[in-house]
N, C-alpha and C positions, 0 to 999 in steps of 0.2 A: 295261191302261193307258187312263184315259181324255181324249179332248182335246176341241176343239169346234169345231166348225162355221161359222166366221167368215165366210161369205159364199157368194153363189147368184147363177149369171151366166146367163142365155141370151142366144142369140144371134139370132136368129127367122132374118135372111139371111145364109147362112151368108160369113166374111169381113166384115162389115159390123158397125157398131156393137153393143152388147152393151147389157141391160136388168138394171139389176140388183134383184133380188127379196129380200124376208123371208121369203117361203115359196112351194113349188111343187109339182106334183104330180111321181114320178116315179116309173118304171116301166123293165120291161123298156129301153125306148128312150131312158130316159136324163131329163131335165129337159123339161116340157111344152114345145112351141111352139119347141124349139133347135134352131137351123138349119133349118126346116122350109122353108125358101125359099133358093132359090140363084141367080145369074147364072152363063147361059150364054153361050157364042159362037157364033159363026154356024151352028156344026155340033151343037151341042149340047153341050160341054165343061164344063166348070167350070170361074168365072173365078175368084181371090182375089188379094189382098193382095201376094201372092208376085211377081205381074207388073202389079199397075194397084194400087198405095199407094193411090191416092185414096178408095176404097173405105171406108176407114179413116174419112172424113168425113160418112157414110154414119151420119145418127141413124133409130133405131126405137124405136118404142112402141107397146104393142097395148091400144087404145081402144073399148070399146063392137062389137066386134065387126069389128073392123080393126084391121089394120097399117099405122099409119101411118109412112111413110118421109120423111124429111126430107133436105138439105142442104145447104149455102152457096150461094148462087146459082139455087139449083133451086124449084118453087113444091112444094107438100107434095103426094105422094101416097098416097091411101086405098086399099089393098086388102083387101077382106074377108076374112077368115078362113078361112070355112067354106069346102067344093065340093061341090058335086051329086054322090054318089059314081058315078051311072049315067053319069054326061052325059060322054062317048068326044068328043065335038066337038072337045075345046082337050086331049085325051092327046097325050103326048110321051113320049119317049125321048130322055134324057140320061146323060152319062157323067161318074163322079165318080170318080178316081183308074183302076181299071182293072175300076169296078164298072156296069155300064147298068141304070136306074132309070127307071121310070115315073113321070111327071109332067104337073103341069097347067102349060099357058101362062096366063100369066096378065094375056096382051093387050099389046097395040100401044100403046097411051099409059103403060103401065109399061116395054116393049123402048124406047121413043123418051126416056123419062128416066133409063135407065142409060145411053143409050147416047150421051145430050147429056155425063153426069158422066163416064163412059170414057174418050172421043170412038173409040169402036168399034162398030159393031153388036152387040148381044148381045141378050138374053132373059131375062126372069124368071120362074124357075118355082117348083110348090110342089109336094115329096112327094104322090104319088095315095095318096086314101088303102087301096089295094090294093097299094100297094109293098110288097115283100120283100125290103129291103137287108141282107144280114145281118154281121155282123162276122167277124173268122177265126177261122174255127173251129180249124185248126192251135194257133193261140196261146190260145186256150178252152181247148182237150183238153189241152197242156201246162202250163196251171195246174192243173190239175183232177185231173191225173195228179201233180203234182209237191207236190196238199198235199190228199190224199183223207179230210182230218177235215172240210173243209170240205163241207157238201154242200147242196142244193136248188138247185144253180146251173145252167140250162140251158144246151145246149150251140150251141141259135141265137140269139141275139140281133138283134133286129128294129131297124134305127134310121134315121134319115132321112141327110143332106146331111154330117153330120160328115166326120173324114177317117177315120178307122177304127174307133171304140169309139164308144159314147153317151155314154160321160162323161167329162170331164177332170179331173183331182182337183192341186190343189197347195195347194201351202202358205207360212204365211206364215214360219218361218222359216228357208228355205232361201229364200225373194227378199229378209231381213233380211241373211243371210250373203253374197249375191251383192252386195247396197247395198253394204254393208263393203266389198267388195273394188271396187266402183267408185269408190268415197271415195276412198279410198287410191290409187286409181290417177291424183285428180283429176277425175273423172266426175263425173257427176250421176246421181243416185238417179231408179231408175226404178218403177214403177207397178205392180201386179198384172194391170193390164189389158194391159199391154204380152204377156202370155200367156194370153190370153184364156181360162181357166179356166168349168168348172162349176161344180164346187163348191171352196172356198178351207177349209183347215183352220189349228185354231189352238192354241197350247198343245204344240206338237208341235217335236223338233228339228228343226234343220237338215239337210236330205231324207232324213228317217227315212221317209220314202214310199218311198224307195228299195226299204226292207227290210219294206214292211207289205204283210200277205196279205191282210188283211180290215178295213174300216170299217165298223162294226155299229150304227145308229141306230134303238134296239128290234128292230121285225121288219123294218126297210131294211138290205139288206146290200150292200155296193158293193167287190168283187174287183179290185184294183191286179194286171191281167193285164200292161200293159206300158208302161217307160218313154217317152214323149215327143219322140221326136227333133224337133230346132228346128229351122227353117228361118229363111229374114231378116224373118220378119213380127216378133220381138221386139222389131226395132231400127227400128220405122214407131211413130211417135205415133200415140197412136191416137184422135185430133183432130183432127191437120193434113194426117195422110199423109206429113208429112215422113221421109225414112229417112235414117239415120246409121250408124257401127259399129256401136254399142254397145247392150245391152249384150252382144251376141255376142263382139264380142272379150272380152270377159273373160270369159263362161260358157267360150270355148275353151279356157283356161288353167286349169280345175280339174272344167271336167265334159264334156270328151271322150272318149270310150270306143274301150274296144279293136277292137271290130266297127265302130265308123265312128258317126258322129254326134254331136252337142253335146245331151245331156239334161236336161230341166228338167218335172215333171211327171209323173203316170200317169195312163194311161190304163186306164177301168175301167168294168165290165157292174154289171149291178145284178140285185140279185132282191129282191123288194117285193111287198107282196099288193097286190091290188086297191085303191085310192083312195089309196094311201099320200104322207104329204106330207111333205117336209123342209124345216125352217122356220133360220134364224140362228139361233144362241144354242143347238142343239139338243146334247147332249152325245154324247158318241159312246167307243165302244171300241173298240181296234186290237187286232189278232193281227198279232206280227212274224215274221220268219223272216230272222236277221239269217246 
């Protein structure tokens, strides 16, 4: 079955505005430069979306060898890219979900501009590039057990800031079928961005991601390990920070699941040779297992 590739999103701080791409590198880790930077809190935690919306108003773009961060009220800030990978001076230790990650600070006049936008003290860091964050392996071994034609797919996956996987895979016509049913309920029609996706598919039913084991773009192969559970960042614009119901209430009503949680999306590893790049418009093959 073949569909296509409709769209490529990073996120460089993770929670914060997204960049959208025609082509990217990707690898083991998922989409170059995604999420590679995070706000922490005093103690080192990770801040998102989830409890500081404002976030959300939060632009980025990566310029000549920086990230620039932009936002309403705020004057623009420059951070470079690159790190000295010897230089221990500005290492850290942060904690993302219930994983602790090494990390660079990356200074006092970027901590004093989240934390003007917050109104919290926090911190900006960036993936060291010595980190070994790996994804679960549990949920690896039970794909890998559960569809053994599949194979070259390793069983650590290295990735930065994300929340569990390097990639997030959705598509466009399961957010077609969910618009319908905000129509209909007198809603208003919401965005792709409102699920902050990696990669967007197109040409494809309505969450037949559900039931696909494999997206094959030449020698780029990307494993739909596990469904998505949503949290209230769906229902934050993702402009203003303003949060509303919707469209949670209505995903409630057709994609709640028996173990708990509201799903929209897969999350999904990759295995890709070296320099491999996936570009819009790229065609693609699925393997289902409905």
């Amino acid at each position: 079955m073949s569909i296509s590739i409709s769209g490529l999103y990073i996120y460089p701080i993770k929670s914060c505005g997204g960049i959208a791409l025609e082509r990217s590198a990707i690898g083991m880790a998922g989409l170059h430069n995604d999420r590679r930077w995070m706000v922490v809190d005093a103690d080192g935690v990770f801040l998102t979306q989830r409890s500081h919306p404002a976030m959300a108003r939060v632009r980025t773009e990566l310029r000549d060898g920086y990230l620039i961060v932009t936002a309403p009220g705020q004057p623009r800030l420059d951070i470079p890219v690159d790190v000295i990978e010897d230089d221990d001076s500005v290492r850290t230790r942060v904690r993302v979900w219930r994983d602790e990650v090494d990390a660079v600070d990356e200074g006092d006049l970027a901590a004093q501009w989240f934390g003007a936008l917050l109104g919290t003290p926090c911190r900006l860091v960036k993936v060291h590039p010595q980190s070994r964050r790996l994804a679960s392996v549990d949920r690896i071994d039970h794909w890998l057990t559960g569809h053994p034609a599949v194979e070259g797919f390793s069983r650590q996956h290295i990735f930065a800031f994300a929340d569990g996987y390097p990639i997030l895979v959705a598509n466009e016509g399961s957010l077609a079928e969910l618009n319908e049913k905000l129509v209909a309920r007198g809603e208003t029609p919401v965005g792709m961005d409102r699920f902050r996706p990696n990669v967007v598919l197109s040409e494809f039913g309505a969450f037949d991601e559900d039931y696909t084991v494999l997206v094959a773009i030449g020698d780029i192969r990307m494993a739909l390990v596990k469904p998505c559970v949503r949290c209230e960042i769906p229902n934050t614009d993702q402009f203003t920070g303003a949060r509303a119901a919707e469209p949670m209430s209505t995903l409630t009503t057709f994609r709640s699941q028996p173990a708990g949680g509201v799903t929209f999306g897969m999350n999904a590893i990759v295995s890709a040779p070296l320099g491999a790049i996936l570009k819009v418009g790229d065609r693609a093959e699925v393997l289902l297992d409905f």
